[in-house]
Structure formats: structure tokens, C-alpha cells
ROMAR-853153 format. One record per residue (C-alpha): x, y, z. Coordinates in nm, 2 decimals. Last residue first. Example, Ala and Ser with C-alpha at 12.3 -4.5 7.8 and 13.67 -1.06 7.14 Angstrom:
2
+--------+--------+--------+
:      x :      y :      z :
+--------+--------+--------+
:   1.37 :  -0.11 :   0.71 :
:   1.23 :  -0.45 :   0.78 :
+--------+--------+--------+
***
This chain:
285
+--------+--------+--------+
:      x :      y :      z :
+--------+--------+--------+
:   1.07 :  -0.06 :   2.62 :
:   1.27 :   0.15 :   2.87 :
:   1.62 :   0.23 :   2.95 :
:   1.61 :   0.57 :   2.75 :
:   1.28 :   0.74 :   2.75 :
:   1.01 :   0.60 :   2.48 :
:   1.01 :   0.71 :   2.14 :
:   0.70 :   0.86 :   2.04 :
:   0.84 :   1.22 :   2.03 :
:   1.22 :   1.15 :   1.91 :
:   1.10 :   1.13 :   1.56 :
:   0.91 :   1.45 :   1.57 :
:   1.23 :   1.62 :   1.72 :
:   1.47 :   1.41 :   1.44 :
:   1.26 :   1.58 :   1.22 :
:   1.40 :   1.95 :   1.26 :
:   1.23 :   2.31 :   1.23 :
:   1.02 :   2.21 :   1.53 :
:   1.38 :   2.19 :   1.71 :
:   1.27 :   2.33 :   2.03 :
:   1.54 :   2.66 :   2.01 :
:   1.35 :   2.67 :   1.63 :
:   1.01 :   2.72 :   1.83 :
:   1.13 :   2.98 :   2.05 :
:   1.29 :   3.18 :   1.76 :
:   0.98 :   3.14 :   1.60 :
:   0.75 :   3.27 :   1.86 :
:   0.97 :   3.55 :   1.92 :
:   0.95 :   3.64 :   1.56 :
:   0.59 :   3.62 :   1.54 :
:   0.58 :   3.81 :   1.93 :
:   0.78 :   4.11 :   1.75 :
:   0.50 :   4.18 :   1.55 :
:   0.46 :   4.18 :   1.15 :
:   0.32 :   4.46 :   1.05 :
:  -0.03 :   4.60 :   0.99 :
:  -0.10 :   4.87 :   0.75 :
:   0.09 :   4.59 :   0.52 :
:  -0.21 :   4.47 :   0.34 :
:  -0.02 :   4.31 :   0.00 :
:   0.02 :   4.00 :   0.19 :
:  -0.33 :   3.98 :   0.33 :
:  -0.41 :   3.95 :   0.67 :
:  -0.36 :   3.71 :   0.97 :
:  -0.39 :   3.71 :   1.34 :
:  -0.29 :   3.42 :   1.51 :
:  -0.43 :   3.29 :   1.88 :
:  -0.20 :   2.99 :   1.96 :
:  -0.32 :   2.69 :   2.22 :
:  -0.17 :   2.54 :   2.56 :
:  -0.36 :   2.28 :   2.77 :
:  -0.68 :   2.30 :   2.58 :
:  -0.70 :   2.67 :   2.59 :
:  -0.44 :   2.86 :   2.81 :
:  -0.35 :   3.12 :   2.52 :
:  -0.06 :   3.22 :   2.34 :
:  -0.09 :   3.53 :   2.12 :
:   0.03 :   3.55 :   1.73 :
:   0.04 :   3.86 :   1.52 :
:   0.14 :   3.92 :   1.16 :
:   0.04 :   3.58 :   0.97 :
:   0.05 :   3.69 :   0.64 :
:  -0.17 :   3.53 :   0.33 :
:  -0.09 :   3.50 :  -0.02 :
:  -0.23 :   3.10 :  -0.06 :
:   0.20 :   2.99 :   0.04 :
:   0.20 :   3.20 :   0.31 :
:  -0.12 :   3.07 :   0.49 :
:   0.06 :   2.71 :   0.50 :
:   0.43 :   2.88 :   0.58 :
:   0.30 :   3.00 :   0.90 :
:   0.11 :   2.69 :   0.99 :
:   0.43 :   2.53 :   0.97 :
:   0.63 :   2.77 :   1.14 :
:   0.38 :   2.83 :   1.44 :
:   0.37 :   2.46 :   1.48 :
:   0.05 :   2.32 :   1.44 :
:  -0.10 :   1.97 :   1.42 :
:  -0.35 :   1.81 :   1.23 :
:  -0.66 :   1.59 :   1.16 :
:  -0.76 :   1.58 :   1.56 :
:  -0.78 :   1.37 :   1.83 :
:  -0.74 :   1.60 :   2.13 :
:  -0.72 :   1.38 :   2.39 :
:  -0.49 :   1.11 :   2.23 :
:  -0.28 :   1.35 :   2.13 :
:  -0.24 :   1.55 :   2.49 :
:  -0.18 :   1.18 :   2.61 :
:   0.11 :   1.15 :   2.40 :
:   0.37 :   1.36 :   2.54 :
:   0.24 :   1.67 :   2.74 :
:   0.59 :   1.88 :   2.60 :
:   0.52 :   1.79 :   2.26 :
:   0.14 :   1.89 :   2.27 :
:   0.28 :   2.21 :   2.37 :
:   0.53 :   2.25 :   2.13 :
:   0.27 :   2.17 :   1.85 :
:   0.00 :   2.47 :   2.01 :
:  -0.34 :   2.34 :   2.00 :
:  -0.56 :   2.60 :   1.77 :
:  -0.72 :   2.92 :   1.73 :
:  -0.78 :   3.10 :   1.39 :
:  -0.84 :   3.53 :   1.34 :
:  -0.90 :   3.69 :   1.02 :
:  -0.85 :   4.04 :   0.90 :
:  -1.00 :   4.26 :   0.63 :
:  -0.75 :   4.52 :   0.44 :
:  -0.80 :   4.30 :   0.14 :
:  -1.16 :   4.19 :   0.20 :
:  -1.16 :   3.82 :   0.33 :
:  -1.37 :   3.59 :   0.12 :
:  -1.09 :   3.41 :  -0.10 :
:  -0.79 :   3.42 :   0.10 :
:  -1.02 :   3.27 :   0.41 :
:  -1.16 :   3.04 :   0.15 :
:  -0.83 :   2.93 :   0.02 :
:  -0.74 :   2.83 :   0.37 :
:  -0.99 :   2.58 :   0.31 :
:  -0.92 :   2.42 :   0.03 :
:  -0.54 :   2.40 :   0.13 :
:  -0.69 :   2.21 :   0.47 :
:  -0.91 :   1.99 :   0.29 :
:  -1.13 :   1.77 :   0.58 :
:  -1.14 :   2.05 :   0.81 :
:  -1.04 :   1.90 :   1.19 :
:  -0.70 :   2.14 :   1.31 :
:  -0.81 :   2.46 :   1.11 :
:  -1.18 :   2.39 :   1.31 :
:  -1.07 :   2.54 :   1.66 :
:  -1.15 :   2.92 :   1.60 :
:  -1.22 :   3.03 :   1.31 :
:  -1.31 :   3.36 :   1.25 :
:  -1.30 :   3.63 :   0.97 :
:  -1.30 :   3.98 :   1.05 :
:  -1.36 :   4.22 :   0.77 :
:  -1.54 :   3.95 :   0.58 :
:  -1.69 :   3.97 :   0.23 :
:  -2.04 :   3.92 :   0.15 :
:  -2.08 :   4.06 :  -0.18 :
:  -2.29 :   3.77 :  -0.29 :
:  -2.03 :   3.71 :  -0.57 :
:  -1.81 :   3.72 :  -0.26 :
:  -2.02 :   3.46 :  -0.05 :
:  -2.04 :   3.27 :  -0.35 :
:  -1.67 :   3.24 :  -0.40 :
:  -1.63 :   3.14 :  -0.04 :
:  -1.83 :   2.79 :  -0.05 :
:  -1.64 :   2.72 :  -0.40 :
:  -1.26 :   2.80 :  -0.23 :
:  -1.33 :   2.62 :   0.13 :
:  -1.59 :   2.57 :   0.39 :
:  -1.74 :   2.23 :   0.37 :
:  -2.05 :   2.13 :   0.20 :
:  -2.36 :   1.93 :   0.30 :
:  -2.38 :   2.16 :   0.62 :
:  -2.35 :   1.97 :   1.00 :
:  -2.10 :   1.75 :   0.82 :
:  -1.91 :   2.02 :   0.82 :
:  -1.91 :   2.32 :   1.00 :
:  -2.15 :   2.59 :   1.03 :
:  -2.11 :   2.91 :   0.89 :
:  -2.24 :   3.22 :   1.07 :
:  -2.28 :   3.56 :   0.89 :
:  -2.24 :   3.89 :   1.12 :
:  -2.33 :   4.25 :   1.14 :
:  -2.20 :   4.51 :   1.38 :
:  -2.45 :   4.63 :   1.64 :
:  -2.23 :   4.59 :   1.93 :
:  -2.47 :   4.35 :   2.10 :
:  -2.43 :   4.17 :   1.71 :
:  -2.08 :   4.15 :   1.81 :
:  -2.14 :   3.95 :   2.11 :
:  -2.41 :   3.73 :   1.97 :
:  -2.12 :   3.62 :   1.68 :
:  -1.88 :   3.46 :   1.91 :
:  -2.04 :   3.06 :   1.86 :
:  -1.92 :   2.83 :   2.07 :
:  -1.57 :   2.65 :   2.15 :
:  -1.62 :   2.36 :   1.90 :
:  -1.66 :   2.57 :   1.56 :
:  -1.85 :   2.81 :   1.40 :
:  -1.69 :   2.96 :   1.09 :
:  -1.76 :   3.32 :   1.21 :
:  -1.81 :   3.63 :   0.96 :
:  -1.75 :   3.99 :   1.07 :
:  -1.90 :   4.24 :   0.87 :
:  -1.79 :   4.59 :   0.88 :
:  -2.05 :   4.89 :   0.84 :
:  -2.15 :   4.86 :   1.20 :
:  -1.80 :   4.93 :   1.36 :
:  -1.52 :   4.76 :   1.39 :
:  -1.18 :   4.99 :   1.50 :
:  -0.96 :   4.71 :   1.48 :
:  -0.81 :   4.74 :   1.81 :
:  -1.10 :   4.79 :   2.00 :
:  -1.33 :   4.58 :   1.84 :
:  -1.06 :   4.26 :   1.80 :
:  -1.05 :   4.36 :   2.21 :
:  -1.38 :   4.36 :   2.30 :
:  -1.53 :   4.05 :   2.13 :
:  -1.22 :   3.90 :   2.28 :
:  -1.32 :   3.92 :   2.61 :
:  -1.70 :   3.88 :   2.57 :
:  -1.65 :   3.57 :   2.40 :
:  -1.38 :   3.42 :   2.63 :
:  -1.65 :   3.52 :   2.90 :
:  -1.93 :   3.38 :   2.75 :
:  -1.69 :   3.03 :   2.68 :
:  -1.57 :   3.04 :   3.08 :
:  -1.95 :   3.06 :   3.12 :
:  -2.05 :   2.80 :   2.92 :
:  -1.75 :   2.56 :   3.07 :
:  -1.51 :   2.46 :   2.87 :
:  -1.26 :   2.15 :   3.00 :
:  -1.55 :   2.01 :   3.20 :
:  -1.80 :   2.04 :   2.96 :
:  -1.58 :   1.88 :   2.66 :
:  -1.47 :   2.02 :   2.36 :
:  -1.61 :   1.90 :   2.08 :
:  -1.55 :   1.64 :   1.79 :
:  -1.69 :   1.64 :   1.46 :
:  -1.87 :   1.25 :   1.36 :
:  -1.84 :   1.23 :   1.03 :
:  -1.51 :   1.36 :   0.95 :
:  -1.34 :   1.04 :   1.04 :
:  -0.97 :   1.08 :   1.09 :
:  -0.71 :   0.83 :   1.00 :
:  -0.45 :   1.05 :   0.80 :
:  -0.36 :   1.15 :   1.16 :
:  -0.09 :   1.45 :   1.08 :
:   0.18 :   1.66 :   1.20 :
:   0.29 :   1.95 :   0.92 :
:   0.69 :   1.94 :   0.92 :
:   0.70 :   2.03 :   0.58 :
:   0.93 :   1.85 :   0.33 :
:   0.96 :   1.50 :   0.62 :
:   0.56 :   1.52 :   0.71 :
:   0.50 :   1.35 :   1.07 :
:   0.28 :   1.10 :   1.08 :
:   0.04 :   1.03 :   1.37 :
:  -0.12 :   0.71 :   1.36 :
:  -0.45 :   0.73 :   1.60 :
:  -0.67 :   0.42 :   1.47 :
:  -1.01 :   0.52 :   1.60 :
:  -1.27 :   0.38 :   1.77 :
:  -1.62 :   0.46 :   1.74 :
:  -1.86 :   0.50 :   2.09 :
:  -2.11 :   0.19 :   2.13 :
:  -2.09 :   0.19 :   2.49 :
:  -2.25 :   0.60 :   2.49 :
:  -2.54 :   0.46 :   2.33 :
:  -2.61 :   0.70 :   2.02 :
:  -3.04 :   0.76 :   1.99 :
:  -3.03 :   1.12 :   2.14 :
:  -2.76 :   1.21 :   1.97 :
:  -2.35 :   1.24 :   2.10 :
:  -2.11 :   1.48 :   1.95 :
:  -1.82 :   1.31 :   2.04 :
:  -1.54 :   1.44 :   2.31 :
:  -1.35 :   1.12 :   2.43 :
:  -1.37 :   0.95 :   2.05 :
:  -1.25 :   0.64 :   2.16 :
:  -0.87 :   0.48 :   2.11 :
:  -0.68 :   0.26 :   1.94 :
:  -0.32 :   0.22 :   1.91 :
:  -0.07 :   0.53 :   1.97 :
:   0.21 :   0.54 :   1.69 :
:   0.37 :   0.83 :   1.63 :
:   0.56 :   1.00 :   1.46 :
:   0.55 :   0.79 :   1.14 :
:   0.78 :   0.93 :   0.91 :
:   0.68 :   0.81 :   0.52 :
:   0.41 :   1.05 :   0.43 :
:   0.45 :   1.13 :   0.05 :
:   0.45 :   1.50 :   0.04 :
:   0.11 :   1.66 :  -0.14 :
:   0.22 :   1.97 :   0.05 :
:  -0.04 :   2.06 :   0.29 :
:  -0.23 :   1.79 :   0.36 :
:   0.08 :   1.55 :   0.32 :
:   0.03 :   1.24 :   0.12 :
:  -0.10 :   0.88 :   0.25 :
:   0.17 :   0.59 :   0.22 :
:   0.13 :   0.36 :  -0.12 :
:   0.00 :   0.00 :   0.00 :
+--------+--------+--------+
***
């Protein structure tokens, strides 16, 4: 059998990172009708790719989208995440109500009630399967030809779980204005690194982000990611800000290169890190 290609690059995938069995879906969208002892398993290879360092599960099962537990994100902690940075993208982007701010609603709630309180309008876009067709290129053509263009775009804990990740960052290219903005949250790759395995296993997702490789992913469809943030969410997650290359009212800020600099100290621009990941410690089996 051929190896599965890179999401990104189209790579043959030939570096397993690793290798960790079988395990339930821990955070499942559960109906009515599913019995809770009937839960899918999943294979969870993790490969790691050799041209572009992008960490992947070639494995994953898109019909059933995973969610963030109660216990790990609570309705109030989400209203107040909301709230919080509802504020401050209005603040420092100066949003008003002739802006449009469109959400691709993912696991951690929906953000578009607090910018409606503000008066600004917003469009919603479910994720797949929960719409026949996923976000990408087509989906965001319409919305253009519709003239619905975003000057905030948000995505917050879907980049890690969309079944075509090049088709979908070509709908952010595609749909945001070109002094709009765009905002995507996600499990940080060094800190999944330093929790070991059980932070995979938890998460269970498509991909894996290091700041450099999802860097060079927006890069490549004309996009620039000029702020990042670290935030506490599911044991260590980035906050990156993108725009457009040809935007550059808003540079490139110091935390992108500190990021990096922090990230190449770690070795996530070198395989023999991913390698090393699901070895186990010296002296044991």
C-alpha cells in the first residue's frame, strides 16, 4: 500500500511520529439515539511530514466532529472568552457597523451574539458535516459574488479537523476583504510535545501546528500571519492574526518572531524532534 500524502504539500508521508493504538472519540457529539458503549474507535497514527513538518492522523473520520468537553469549557468560561475577545478585535480594529465579521462556527461556541450586542453585522457558517459542503474556495466564491466579504474572519478550533486544509485556507484568501482580517485558534505543537502522548490522544484531531508550519501554510495562498498570542486553551493553544500579503497597515510583530525563535530553540524546524516524540525514555521498552 502507497503511504498517505501530506495535507499541505502533497509529500508522501513516510515518518510515522507516532504510533498510539486505538482509542474512543472522548469528546463526540453524542444524539439522542447514540449509546455511549457503542462510541467509534479510531486508529490514532500520527505521521510527521519530512518536506514540511505539518503533524498529521491520516485516520480521521469527519463524520462525527468532535467537541470540547464540559468540564474542559464551561458555558460561562466560553461567554466570558467571547466577551473578552469580542472587545479587544473591536477595540483594536476599530469595527464598527459597516464591517461584517463572519464566524466559521466551531467547538468552542459561537462569538457572533457578542458582536451583534455591538451592532456590527455577522454571517455564521456551520461546520461540516453539520452543512452538505465544507468551507473552502467554491463555498467562499459565493459569499463574494454575494458581496459578503469579511472584515473579520473567525475560526477558531476547526483549522485542526477540516477535511481539505489547502481548500480551506483558500476560503479565508478568498472571502476576506484585502484590508480585512482573520483570526484562527488552535493546539499549540510544542505544547502537545511537551504533554507527550496523552495531549494526542485527547485532542484527536486531523492536524497539528507549529507556528512555522502553519505559517508557511497561509503564506503559500498569499496570506500573512502578523500577530500571534498564546492562550491557556486545551492545555496550551495559539491565537494568530492574519491578513493579506499586499495589506501591510499591519506589521509583523515582534511576538511572530519570538514565537519562531522559541520554536527553532525546540527543534520544530527539525525531524529528528518528531522522531524522538514517540520514542520512549532511555532504558525503557
Amino acid at each position: 500500500m502507497n503511504p498517505p500524502n501530506c495535507r499541505f504539500c502533497q509529500s508522501p508521508l513516510a515518518t510515522t511520529m507516532a504510533d498510539l493504538g486505538i482509542a474512543s472519540a472522548p469528546n463526540q457529539l453524542h444524539h439522542h439515539d447514540t449509546d455511549t458503549a457503542t462510541q467509534r474507535a479510531q486508529a490514532l497514527n500520527v505521521f510527521i511530514c519530512d518536506s514540511c513538518f505539518l503533524v498529521q492522523s491520516p485516520s480521521h473520520r469527519y463524520d462525527r466532529p468532535f467537541f470540547v468537553s464540559d468540564d474542559d469549557c464551561a458555558a460561562s468560561s466560553r461567554q466570558m472568552r467571547a466577551r473578552d475577545y469580542t472587545d479587544m478585535m473591536i477595540d483594536r480594529f476599530g469595527l464598527t457597523p459597516e464591517n461584517l465579521v463572519i464566524q466559521h462556527v466551531g467547538s468552542d461556541g459561537d462569538l457572533l451574539p457578542s458582536f451583534q450586542r455591538a451592532n456590527i453585522p455577522v454571517l455564521g457558517i456551520p461546520p461540516y458535516p453539520h452543512i452538505a459542503e465544507s468551507f473552502g474556495g467554491d463555498f467562499a466564491e459565493r459569499l463574494t459574488a454575494e458581496d459578503k466579504q469579511a472584515d473579520l474572519f473567525i475560526s477558531h478550533n476547526n483549522l485542526d479537523s477540516v477535511p481539505d486544509l489547502n481548500d480551506f485556507v483558500l476560503g479565508i484568501q478568498t472571502v476576506l476583504k484585502p484590508d480585512g482580517v482573520f483570526t484562527l485558534e488552535f493546539p499549540h505543537m510544542l505544547r502537545l510535545i511537551q504533554h507527550k502522548p496523552s495531549k494526542l490522544t485527547r485532542h484527536n484531531r486531523v492536524t497539528y501546528f507549529s507556528f512555522l508550519t502553519v505559517e508557511r501554510i497561509f503564506s503559500q495562498h498569499g496570506l500573512t500571519l502578523f500577530d500571534v498570542e498564546e492562550i491557556p486553551a486545551h492545555g496550551g493553544s495559539l491565537r494568530v492574526f492574519g491578513r493579506h500579503h499586499g495589506y501591510r497597515k499591519l506589521p509583523v510583530t515582534p511576538q511572530v518572531t519570538a514565537l519562531r525563535d522559541q520554536e527553532k530553540a525546540a527543534g520544530l524546524d527539525k525531524l529528528e524532534t518528531y522522531q524522538k516524540f514517540g520514542q520512549p525514555p532511555n532504558g525503557q521498552n
